[in-house]
C-alpha positions in Angstrom: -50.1 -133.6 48.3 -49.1 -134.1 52.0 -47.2 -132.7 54.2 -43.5 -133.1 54.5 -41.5 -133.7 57.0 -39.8 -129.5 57.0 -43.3 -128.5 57.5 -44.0 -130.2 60.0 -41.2 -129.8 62.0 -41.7 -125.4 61.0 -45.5 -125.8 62.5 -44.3 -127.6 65.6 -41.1 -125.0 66.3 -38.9 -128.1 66.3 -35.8 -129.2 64.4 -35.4 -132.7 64.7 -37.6 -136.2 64.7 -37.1 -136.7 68.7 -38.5 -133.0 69.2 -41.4 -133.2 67.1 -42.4 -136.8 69.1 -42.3 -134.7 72.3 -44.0 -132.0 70.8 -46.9 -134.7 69.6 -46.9 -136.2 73.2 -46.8 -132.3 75.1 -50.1 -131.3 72.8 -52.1 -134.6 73.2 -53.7 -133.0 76.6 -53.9 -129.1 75.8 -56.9 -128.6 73.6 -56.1 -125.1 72.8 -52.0 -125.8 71.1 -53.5 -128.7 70.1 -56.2 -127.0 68.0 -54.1 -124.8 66.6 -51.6 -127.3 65.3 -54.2 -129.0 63.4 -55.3 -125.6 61.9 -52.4 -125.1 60.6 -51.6 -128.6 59.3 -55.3 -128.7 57.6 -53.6 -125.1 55.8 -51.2 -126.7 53.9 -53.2 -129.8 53.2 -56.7 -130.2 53.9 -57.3 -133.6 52.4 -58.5 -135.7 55.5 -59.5 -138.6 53.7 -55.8 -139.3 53.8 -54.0 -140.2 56.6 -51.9 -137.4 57.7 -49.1 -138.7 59.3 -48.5 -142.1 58.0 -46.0 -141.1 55.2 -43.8 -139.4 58.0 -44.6 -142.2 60.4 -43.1 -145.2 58.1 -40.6 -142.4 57.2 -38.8 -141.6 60.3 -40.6 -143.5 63.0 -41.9 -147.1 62.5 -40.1 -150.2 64.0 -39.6 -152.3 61.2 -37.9 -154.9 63.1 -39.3 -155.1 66.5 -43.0 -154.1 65.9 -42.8 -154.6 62.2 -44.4 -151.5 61.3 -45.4 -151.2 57.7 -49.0 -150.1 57.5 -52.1 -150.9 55.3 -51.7 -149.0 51.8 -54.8 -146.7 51.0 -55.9 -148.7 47.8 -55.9 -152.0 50.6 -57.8 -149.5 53.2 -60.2 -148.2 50.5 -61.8 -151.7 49.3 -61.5 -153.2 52.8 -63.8 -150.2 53.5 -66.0 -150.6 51.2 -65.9 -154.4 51.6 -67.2 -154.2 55.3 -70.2 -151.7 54.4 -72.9 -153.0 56.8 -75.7 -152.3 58.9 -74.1 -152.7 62.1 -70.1 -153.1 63.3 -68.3 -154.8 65.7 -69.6 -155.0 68.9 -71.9 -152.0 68.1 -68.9 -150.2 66.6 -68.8 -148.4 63.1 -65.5 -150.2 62.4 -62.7 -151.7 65.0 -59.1 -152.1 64.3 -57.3 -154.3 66.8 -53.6 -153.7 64.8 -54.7 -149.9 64.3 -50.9 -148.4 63.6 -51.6 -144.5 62.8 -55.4 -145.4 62.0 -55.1 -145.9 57.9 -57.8 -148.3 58.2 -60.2 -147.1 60.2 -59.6 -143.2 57.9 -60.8 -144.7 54.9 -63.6 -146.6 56.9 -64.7 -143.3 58.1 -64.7 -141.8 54.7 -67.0 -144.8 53.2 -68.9 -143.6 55.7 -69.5 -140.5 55.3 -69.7 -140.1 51.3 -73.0 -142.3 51.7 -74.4 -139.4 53.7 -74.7 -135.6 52.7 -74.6 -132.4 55.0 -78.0 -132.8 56.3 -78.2 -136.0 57.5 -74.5 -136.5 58.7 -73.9 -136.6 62.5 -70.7 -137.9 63.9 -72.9 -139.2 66.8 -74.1 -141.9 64.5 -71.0 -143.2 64.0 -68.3 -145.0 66.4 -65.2 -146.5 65.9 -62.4 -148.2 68.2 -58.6 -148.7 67.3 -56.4 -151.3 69.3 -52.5 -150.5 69.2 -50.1 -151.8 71.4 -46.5 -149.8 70.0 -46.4 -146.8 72.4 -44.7 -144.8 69.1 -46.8 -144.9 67.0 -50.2 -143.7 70.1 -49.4 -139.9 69.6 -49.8 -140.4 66.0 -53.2 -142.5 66.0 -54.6 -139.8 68.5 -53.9 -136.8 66.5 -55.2 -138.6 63.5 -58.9 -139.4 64.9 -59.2 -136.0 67.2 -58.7 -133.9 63.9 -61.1 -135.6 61.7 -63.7 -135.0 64.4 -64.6 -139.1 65.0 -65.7 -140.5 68.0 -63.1 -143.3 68.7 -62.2 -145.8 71.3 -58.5 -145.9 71.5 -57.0 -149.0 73.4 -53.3 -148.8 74.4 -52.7 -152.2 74.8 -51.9 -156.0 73.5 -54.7 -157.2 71.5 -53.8 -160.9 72.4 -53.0 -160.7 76.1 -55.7 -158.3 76.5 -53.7 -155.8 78.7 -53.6 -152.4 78.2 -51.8 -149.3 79.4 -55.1 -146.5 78.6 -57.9 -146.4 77.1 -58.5 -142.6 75.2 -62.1 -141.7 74.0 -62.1 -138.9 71.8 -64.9 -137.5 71.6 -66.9 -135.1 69.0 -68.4 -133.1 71.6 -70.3 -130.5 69.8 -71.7 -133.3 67.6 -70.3 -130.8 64.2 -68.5 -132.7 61.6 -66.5 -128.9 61.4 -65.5 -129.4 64.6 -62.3 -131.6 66.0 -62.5 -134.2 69.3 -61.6 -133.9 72.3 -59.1 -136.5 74.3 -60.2 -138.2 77.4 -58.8 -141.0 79.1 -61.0 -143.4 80.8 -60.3 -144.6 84.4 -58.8 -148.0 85.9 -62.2 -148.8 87.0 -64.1 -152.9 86.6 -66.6 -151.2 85.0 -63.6 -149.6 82.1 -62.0 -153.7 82.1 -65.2 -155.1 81.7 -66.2 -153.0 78.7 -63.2 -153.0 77.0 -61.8 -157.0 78.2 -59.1 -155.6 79.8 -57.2 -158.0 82.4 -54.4 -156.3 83.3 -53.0 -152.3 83.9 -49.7 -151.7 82.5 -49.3 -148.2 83.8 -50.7 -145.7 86.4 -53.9 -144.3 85.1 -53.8 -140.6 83.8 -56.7 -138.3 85.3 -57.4 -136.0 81.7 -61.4 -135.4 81.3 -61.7 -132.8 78.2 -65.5 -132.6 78.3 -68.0 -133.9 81.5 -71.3 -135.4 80.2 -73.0 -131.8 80.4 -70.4 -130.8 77.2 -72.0 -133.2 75.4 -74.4 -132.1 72.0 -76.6 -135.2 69.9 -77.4 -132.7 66.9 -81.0 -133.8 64.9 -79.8 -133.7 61.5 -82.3 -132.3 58.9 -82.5 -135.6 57.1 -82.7 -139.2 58.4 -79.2 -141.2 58.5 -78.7 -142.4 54.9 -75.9 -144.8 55.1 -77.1 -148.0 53.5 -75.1 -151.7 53.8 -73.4 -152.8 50.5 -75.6 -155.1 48.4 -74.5 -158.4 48.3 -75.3 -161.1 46.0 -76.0 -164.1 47.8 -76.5 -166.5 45.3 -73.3 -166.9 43.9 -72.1 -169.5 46.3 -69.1 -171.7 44.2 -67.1 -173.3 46.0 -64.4 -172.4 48.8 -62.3 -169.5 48.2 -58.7 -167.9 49.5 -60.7 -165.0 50.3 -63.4 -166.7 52.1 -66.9 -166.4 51.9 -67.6 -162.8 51.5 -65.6 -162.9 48.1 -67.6 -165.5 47.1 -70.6 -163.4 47.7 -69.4 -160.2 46.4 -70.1 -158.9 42.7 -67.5 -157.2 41.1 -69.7 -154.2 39.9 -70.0 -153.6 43.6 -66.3 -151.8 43.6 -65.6 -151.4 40.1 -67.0 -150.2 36.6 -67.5 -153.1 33.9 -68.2 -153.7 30.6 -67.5 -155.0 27.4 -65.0 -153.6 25.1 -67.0 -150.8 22.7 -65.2 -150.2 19.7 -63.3 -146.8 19.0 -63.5 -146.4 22.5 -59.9 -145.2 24.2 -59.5 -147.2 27.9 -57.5 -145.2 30.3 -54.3 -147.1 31.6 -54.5 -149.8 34.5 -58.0 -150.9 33.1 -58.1 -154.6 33.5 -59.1 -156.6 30.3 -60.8 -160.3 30.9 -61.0 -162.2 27.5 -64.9 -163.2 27.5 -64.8 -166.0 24.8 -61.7 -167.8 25.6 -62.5 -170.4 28.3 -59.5 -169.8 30.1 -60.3 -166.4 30.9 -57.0 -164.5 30.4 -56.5 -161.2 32.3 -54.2 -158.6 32.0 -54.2 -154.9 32.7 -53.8 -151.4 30.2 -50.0 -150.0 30.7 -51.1 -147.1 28.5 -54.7 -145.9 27.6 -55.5 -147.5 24.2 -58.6 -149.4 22.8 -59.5 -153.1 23.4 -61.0 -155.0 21.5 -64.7 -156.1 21.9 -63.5 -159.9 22.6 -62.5 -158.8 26.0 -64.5 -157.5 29.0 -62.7 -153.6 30.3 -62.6 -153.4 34.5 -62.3 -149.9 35.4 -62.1 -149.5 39.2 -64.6 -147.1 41.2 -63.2 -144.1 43.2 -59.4 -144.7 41.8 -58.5 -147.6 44.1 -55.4 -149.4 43.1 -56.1 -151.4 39.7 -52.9 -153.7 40.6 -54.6 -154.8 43.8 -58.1 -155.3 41.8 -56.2 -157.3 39.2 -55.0 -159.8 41.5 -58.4 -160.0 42.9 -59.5 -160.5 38.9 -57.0 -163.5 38.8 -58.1 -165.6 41.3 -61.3 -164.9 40.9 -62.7 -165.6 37.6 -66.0 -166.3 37.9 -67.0 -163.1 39.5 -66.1 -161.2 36.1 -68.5 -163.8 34.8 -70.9 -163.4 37.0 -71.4 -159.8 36.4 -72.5 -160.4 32.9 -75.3 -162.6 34.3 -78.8 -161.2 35.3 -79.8 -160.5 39.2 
């Protein structure tokens, strides 16, 4: 449901968009108010597989013009996700951003990961993720979002391309307890902090904020091994060069959706995508209202509610993967 803008501004004792920004910025280094804001935010809505503060972000703070700030919508964030499901990240990380805005992305990338798991063999220690974002706006937000969700982040405030940088935060899940939210440190000026992160350049005095010294620190055995498995990739359809690359070409469509042929008497809930099989052009189109379809057509029923408009435009350029998952492995 969210959480709108009043409420926000009621949990943070403010009455305007400049206060509550303060208020963001005062909190980032006080665990305790910080804490207890996020207790009371996760009161009104506890859903953290959904960004928390982008809505009020594009809302009231993004810099369309200068830093053209319009983020990554969920249904893009969810199949990207799911798109990137290997055995190993970037640079040893779980996921990296380098344009991470309030942290859409690298939310839904966390999420992935953790529905492949289940209580007992979930540790946050497992998994590791770094976000690169140069705006200083929008840094308050992207904190807030990764230290309530209890991840253990990189975040680099700093210029991707010219590879300078003004901090580098790790938050930190301490206790190793997915219950639990991270702490915020900030890493030092040091060669050793450049050399890690290919930093060339400080922007800004560093800040001296440790949360937790290495003796904080918990790695909790889970009860059962680390589940999370890679997404399985057919490699054999190779054909030809695509707009998408070669991971599209790769991909099976069954991987992120539900398909089948049309069953008759069957009623298709709207936005299922309908490919007809035995014309050789392959028309595509997509259910405004549920209804039945008949068996001449194939029915494309996306996985976990991601957008079907963004699926159907991935239909349409890509005809031979509905093909393709008619064929035998």
């Amino acid at each position: 449901m969210g959480i709108s803008r009043d409420q926000f501004y009621e949990i943070a004792g403010v009455k305007q968009h400049a206060e509550f920004e303060k208020f963001l910025r005062d909190i980032l280094f006080k665990p305790d108010e910080r804490e207890e804001f996020y207790q009371k935010l996760l009161q009104i809505d506890s859903d953290v597989y959904v960004d928390t503060f982008r809505q009020y972000f594009e809302e009231y703070s993004a810099e369309r013009k200068t830093n053209k700030q319009d983020y990554t919508p969920d249904a893009v964030a969810t199949i990207l996700a799911k798109l990137t499901q290997t055995e190993e990240g970037h640079g040893g990380y779980s996921a990296y951003d380098p344009t991470a805005g309030t942290g859409s992305l690298l939310i839904q990338k966390w999420k992935n990961d953790q529905i492949q798991e289940t209580p007992l063999s979930y540790a946050p220690h497992n998994y590791f993720y770094r976000a690169d974002e140069m705006a200083d706006n929008v840094i308050p937000y992207l904190l807030h979002n990764v230290a309530i969700r209890g991840m253990n982040c990189i975040v680099v405030h700093g210029d991707t391309l010219e590879r300078t940088a003004k901090q580098v935060y790790f938050v930190q899940n301490a206790k190793d307890d997915f219950m639990c939210y991270s702490n915020i440190n900030v890493m030092p000026h040091t060669e050793a902090v450049e050399k890690e992160f290919g930093i060339l350049k400080w922007e800004e005095p560093a800040i001296d904020h440790i949360e937790n010294e290495l003796d904080d620190v918990k790695f909790v055995p889970t009860i059962l091994p680390m589940e999370k498995k890679p997404m399985k990739i057919d490699r054999s359809h190779k054909t030809g060069p695509s707009q998408f690359g070669d991971i599209a070409n790769q991909l099976k469509l069954k991987d992120v959706a539900d398909v089948e042929r049309a069953k008759a008497k069957k009623v298709y809930p709207r936005g299922t995508i309908v490919v007809q099989m035995s014309a050789t052009r392959g028309q595509i189109g997509m259910l405004k209202s549920s209804g039945r379809v008949e068996e001449k057509y194939a029915c494309v029923m996306s996985k976990s509610g991601e957008d079907p408009g963004f699926l159907f435009t991935f239909c349409k350029t890509r005809h031979h993967v509905i093909s393709s998952v008619f064929n035998k492995d």
